[in-house]
C-alpha positions as CSV (number, residue, x, y, z in Angstrom):
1,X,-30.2,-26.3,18.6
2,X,-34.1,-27.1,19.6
3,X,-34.9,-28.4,16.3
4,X,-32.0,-29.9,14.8
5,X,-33.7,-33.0,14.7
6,X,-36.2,-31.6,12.1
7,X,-33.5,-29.8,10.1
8,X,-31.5,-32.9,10.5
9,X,-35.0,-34.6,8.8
10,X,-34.8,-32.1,5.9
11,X,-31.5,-32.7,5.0
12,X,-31.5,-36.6,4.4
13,X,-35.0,-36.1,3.1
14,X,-33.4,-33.9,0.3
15,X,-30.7,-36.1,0.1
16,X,-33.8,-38.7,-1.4
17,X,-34.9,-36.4,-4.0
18,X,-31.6,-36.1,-5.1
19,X,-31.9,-40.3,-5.8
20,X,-35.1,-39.4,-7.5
21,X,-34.6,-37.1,-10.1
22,X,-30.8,-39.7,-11.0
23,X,-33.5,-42.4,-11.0
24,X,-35.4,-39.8,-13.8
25,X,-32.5,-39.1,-15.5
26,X,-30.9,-43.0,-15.9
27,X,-34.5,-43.7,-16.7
28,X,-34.9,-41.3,-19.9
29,X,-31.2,-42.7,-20.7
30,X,-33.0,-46.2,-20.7
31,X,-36.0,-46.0,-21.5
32,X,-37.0,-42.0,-22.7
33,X,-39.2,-40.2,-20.4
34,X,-41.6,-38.1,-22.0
35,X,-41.9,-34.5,-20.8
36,X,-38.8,-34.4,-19.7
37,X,-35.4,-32.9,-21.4
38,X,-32.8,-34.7,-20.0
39,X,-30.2,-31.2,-19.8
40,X,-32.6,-29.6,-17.3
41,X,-32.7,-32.9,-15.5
42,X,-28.8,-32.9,-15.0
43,X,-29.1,-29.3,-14.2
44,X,-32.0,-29.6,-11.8
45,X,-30.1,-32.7,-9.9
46,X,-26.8,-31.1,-9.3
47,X,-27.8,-27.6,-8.1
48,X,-30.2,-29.5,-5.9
49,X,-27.4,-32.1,-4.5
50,X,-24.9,-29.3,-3.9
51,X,-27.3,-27.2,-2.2
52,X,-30.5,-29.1,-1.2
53,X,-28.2,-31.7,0.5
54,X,-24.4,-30.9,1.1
55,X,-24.5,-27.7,1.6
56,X,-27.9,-27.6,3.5
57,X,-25.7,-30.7,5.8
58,X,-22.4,-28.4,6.1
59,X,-24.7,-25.7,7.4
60,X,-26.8,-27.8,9.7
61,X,-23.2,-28.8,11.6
62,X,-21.6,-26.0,12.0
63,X,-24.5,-24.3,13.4
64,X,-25.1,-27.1,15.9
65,X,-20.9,-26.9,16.8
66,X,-21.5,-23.3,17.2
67,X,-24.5,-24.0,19.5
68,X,-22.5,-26.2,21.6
69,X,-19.2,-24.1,21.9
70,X,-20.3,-20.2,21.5
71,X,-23.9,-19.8,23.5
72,X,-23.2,-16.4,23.0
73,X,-24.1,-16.4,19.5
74,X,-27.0,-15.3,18.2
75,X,-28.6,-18.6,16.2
76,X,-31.6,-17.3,14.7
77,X,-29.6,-15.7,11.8
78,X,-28.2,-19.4,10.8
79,X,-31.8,-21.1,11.1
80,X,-32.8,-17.6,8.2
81,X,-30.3,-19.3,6.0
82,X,-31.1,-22.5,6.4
83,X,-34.3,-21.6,5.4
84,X,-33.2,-19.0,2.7
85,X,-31.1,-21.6,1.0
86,X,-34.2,-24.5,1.2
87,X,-36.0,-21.6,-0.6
88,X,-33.4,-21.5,-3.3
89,X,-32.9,-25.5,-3.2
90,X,-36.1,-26.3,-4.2
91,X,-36.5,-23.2,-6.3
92,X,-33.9,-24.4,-8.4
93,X,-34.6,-28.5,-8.0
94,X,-38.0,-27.2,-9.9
95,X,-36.7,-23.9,-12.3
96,X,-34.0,-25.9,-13.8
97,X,-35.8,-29.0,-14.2
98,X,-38.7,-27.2,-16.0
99,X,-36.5,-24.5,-18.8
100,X,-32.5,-24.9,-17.4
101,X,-30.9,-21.7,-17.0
102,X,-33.1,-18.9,-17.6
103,X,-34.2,-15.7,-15.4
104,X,-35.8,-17.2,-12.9
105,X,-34.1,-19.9,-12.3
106,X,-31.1,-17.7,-12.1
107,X,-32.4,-15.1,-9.4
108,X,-33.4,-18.3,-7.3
109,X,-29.4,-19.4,-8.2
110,X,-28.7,-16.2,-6.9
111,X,-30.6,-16.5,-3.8
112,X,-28.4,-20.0,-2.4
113,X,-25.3,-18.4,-3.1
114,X,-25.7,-14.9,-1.3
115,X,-26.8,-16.6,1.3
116,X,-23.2,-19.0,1.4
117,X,-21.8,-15.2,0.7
118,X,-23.8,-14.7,4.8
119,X,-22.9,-17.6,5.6
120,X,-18.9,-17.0,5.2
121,X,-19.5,-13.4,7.1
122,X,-21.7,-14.6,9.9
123,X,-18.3,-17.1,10.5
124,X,-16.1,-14.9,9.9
125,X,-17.7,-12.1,13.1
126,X,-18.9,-15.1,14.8
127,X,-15.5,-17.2,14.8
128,X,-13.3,-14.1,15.1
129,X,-11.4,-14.6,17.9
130,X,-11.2,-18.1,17.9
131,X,-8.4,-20.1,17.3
132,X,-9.7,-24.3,17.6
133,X,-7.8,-26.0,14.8
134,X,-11.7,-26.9,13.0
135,X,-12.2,-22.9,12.4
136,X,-9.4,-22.3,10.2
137,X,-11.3,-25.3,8.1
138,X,-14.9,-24.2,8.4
139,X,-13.9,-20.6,7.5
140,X,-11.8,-21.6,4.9
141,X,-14.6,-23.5,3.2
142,X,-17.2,-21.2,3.3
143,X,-14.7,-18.9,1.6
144,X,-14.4,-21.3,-1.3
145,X,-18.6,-21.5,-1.8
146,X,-17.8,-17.3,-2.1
147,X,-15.4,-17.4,-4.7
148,X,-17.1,-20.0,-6.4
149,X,-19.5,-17.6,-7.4
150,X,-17.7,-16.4,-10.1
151,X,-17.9,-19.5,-12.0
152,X,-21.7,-19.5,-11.6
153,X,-22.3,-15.7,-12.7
154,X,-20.0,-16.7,-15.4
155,X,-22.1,-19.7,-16.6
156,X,-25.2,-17.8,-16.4
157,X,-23.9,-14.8,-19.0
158,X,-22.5,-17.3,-20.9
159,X,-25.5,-20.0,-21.3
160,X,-26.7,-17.5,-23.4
161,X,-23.8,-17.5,-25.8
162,X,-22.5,-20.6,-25.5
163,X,-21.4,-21.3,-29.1
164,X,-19.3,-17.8,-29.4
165,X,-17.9,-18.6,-26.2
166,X,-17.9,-22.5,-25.5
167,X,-14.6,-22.3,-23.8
168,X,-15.0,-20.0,-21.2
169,X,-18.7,-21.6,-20.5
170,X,-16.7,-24.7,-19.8
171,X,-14.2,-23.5,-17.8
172,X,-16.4,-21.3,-15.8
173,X,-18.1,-24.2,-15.1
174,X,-14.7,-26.1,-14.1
175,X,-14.1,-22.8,-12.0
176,X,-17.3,-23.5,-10.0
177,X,-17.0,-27.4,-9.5
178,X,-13.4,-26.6,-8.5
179,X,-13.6,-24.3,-5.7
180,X,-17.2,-26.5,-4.6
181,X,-15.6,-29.5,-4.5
182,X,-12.3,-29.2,-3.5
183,X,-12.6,-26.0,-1.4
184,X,-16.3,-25.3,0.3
185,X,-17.2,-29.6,0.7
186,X,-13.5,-30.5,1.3
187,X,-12.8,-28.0,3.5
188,X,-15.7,-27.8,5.7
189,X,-15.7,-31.4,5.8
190,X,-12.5,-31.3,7.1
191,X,-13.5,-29.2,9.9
192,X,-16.3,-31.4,10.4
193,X,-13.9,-34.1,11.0
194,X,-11.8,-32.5,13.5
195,X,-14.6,-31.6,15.4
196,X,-16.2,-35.1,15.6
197,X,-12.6,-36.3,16.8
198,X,-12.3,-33.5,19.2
199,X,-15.7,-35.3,21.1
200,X,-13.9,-38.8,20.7
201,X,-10.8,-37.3,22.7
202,X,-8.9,-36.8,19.6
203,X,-6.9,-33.6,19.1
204,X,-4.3,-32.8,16.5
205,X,-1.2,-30.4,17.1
206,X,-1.8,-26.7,16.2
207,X,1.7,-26.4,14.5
208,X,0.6,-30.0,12.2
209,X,-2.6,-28.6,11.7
210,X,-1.5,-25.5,10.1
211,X,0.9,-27.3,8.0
212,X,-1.5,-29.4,6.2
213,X,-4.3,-26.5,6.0
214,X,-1.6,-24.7,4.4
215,X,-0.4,-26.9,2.1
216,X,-4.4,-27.6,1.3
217,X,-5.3,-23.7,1.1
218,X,-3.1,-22.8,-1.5
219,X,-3.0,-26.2,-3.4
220,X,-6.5,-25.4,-3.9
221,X,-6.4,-21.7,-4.3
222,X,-4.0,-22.1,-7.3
223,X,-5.4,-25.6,-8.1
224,X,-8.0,-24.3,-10.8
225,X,-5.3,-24.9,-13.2
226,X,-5.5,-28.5,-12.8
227,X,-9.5,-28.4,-14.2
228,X,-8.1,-26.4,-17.0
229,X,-6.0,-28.2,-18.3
230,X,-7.7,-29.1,-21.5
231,X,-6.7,-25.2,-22.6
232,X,-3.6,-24.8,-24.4
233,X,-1.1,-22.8,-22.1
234,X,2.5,-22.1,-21.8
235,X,5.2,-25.0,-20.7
236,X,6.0,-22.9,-17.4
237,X,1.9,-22.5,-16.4
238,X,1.8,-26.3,-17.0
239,X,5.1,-27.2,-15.1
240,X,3.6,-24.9,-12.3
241,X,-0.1,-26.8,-12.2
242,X,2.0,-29.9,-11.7
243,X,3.7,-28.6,-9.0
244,X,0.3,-27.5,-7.4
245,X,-0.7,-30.8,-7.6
246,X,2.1,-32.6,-5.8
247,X,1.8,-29.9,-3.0
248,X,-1.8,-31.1,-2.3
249,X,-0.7,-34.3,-2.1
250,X,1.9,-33.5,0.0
251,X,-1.1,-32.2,2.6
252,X,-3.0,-35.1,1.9
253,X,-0.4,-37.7,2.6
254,X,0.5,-35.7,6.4
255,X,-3.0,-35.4,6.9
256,X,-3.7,-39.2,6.5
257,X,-1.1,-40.1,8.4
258,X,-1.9,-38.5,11.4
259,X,-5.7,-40.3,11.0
260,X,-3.5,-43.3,11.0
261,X,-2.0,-42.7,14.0
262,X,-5.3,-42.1,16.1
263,X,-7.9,-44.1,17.8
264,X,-10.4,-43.0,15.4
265,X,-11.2,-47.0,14.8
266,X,-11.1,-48.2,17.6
267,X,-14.4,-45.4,18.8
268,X,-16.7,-46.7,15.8
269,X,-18.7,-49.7,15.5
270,X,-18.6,-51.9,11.9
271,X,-21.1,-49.4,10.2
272,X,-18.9,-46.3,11.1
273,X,-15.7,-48.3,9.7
274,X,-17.0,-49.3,6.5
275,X,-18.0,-45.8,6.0
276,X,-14.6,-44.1,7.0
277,X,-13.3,-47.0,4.7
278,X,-15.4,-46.0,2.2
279,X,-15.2,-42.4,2.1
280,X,-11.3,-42.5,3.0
281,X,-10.2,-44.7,0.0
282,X,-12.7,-42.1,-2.4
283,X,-10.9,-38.6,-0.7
284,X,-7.2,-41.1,-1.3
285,X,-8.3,-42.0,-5.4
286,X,-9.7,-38.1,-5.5
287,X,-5.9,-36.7,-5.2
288,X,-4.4,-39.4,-6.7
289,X,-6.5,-39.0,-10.0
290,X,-6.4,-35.2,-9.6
291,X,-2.4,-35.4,-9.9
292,X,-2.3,-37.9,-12.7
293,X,-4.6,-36.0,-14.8
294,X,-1.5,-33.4,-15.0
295,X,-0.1,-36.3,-16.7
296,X,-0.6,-35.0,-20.7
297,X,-1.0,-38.2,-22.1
298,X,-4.0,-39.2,-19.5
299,X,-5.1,-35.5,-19.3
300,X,-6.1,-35.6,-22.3
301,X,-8.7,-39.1,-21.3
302,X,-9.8,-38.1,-18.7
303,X,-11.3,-34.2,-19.9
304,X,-12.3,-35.0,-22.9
305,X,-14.0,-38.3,-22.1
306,X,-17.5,-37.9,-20.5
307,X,-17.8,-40.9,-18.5
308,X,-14.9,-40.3,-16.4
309,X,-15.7,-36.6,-15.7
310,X,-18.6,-38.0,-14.2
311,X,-17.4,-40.5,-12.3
312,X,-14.7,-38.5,-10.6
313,X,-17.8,-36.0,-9.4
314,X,-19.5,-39.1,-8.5
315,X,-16.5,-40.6,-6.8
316,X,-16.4,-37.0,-4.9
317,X,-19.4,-36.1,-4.2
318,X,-21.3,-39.4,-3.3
319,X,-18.9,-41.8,-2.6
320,X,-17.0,-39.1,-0.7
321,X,-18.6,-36.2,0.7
322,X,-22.3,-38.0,0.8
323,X,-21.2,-41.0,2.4
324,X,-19.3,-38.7,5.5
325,X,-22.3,-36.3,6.3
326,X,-24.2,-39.7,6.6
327,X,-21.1,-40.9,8.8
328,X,-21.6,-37.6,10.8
329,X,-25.2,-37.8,11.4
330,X,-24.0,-41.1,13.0
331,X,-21.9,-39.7,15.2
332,X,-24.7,-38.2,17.1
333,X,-25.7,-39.5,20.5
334,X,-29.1,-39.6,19.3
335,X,-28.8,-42.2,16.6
336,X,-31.0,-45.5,17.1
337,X,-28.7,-48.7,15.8
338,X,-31.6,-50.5,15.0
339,X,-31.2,-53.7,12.0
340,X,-32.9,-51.9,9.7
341,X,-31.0,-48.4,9.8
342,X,-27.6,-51.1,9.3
343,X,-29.2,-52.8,6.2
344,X,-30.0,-49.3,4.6
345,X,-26.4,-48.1,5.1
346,X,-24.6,-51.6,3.4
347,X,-27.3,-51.2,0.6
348,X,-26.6,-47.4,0.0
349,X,-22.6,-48.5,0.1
350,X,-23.6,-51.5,-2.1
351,X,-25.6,-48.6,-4.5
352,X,-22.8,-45.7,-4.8
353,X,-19.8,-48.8,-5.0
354,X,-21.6,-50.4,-8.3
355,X,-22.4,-47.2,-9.5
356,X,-18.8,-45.7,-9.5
357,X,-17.8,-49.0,-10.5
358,X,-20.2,-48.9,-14.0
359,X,-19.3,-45.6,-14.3
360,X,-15.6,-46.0,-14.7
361,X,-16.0,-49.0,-17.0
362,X,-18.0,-46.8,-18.7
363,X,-15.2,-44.5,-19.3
364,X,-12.3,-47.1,-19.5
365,X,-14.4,-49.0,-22.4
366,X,-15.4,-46.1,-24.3
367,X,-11.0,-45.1,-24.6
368,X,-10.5,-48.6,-26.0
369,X,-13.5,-48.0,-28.0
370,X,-15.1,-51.3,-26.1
371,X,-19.1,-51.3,-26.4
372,X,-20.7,-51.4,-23.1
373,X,-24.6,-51.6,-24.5
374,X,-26.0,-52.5,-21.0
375,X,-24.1,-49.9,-19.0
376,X,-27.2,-47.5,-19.4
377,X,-29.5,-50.5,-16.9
378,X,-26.8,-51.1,-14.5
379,X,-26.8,-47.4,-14.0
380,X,-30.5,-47.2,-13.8
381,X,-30.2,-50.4,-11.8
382,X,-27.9,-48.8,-8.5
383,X,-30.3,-45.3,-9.1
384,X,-33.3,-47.4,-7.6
385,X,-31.1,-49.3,-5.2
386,X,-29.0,-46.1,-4.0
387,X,-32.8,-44.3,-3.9
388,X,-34.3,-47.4,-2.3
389,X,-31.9,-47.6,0.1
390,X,-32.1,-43.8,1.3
391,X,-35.9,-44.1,1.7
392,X,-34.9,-47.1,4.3
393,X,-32.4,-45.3,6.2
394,X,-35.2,-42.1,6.2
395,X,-37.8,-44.3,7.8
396,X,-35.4,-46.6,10.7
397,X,-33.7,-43.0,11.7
398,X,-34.9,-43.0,15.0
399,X,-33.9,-39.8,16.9
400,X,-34.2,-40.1,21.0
């Protein structure tokens, strides 16, 4: 890709307004900022982060595998939806933040996902015939951002009537987180993975492979059940969900153990290891909580309790998922190790660690009905320190 680097720039640029507008939002928890309702704000910041950043990041990798493995392909049609989904990225990072869901904000909703609908069938003709262990991944996820679409068509019919039918408007909205979060950013992220490993030398078997992808694919598939199961449903659905869950973990716990047994370490410097660290113990603590929240007695915490729903998209999303595309950029041959570009890193792990960290306390003190008066500054505190941080990284990323 010619100008990866300035996509590349894009991205991690995006990935700083997303620290903005959470600075915005922690501030008018604080302190009230005027002008502002703090709804769109929520909105505006998490259709921007899943689309202005990860997904813009997912995009921008695959393209450039693709570049480097298929130069048959035809790569102008990938740099269109790059460029169609920063049209509906910042559409949105400004529709929602000014009225939340309403038409226009909607058709620009509707613009990022048919363009993840052309991203899964460019893939699909593009990847056809392929049969590298990372495409099973990378298609796999991009059909996940598809059939999260539902949830989102659902939520915007049903924003509209959301007292005559609050339950399906929340689990339409469970229904799109689910098949975001565990599907398109797991998935692809896995693929992302293998194909970093691949350059270090590091290859897993084809047979292993398809085991855990399996066991992943449908644990996911039919793992929606497991985000719903604040709805009352019958013993047998229940006893099923549970054994969804375990079946993931299964997948998780083969998959680990084969990152045990490579080199993968031994390639990185101290940066790269604290990240894999990092991101590693949040994907481990994602399925672990995942499972236990089959558990009816903690279930019922942990959906009905707002501050742990939003640490565990925190813990997903930014301590997971965030924290590897910035891993991945640093795989790159490219990357400058300069001082300055290592201080940003420890102070955005610093940032996302103290904020997951507040966040569960959050949650843990408000079940024992514990006041935590000062949570709302620390929270505001890591915003400026995670958005601080990502300005520094911006400015020492030195591409050769």
């Amino acid at each position: 890709m010619k100008n990866f680097n300035f996509w590349l720039k894009i991205c991690v640029f995006n990935f700083f307004v997303v620290s903005v507008v959470a600075v915005m939002m922690r501030y008018n928890m604080a302190f009230s900022l005027s002008g502002f309702n703090h709804k769109f704000m929520q909105e505006s910041h998490s259709h921007f982060a899943f689309y202005g950043w990860v997904s813009a990041g997912i995009f921008l990798f695959v393209t450039k595998y693709l570049s480097e493995n298929y130069p048959k392909i035809n790569l102008k049609k990938y740099q269109y939806l790059m460029i169609s989904n920063q049209i509906g990225s910042y559409g949105m990072l400004f529709t929602f933040l000014y009225g939340g869901y309403f038409w226009l904000s909607i058709v620009l909703s509707s613009i990022a996902l048919f363009t993840g609908f052309a991203y899964f069938i460019f893939l699909l003709i593009d990847t056809k015939s392929n049969k590298n262990p990372e495409i099973m991944w990378l298609k796999s996820g991009a059909f996940f951002a598809t059939i999260s679409a539902i949830g989102i068509f659902g939520l915007a019919y049903f924003s509209t009537k959301k007292d005559e039918f609050e339950v399906l408007f929340r689990a339409s909205t469970y229904f799109y987180l689910h098949y975001q979060y565990n599907g398109f950013f797991i998935f692809s992220c896995i693929g992302l993975l293998l194909i970093s490993l691949k350059k270090l030398g590091i290859e897993i078997e084809e047979k292993l492979n398809k085991t855990i992808f399996y066991l992943l694919f449908f644990g996911c598939f039919l793992g929606y059940g497991l985000s719903i199961l604040w709805i009352e449903m019958n013993p047998i659905f229940y006893g099923f969900f549970i054994l969804i869950s375990i079946v993931q973990l299964f997948g998780v716990i083969l998959f680990l153990n084969w990152i045990r047994k490579t080199d993968l370490f031994n390639n990185q410097n101290f940066i790269q290891k604290l990240l894999i660290s990092v991101f590693g113990f949040a994907f481990i603590l994602k399925f672990l909580l995942q499972g236990l929240s089959a558990i009816p007695a903690l279930g019922i915490f942990a959906f009905s309790n707002i501050n742990i729903v939003i640490a565990y998209l925190h813990l997903v999303l930014l301590m997971g998922i965030s924290l590897f595309l910035i891993w991945k950029i640093l795989q790159l041959v490219e990357i400058e190790f300069n001082k300055l570009l290592k201080f940003s890193i420890l102070l955005l792990v610093f940032g996302i660690v103290c904020n997951e960290i507040v966040l569960a306390l959050s949650g843990i003190f408000s079940i024992f009905y514990i006041p935590f008066l000062s949570a709302k500054y620390w929270l505001l505190f890591v915003s400026v320190v995670i958005m601080i941080s990502i300005g520094i990284f911006i400015k020492s990323l030195k591409l050769n």
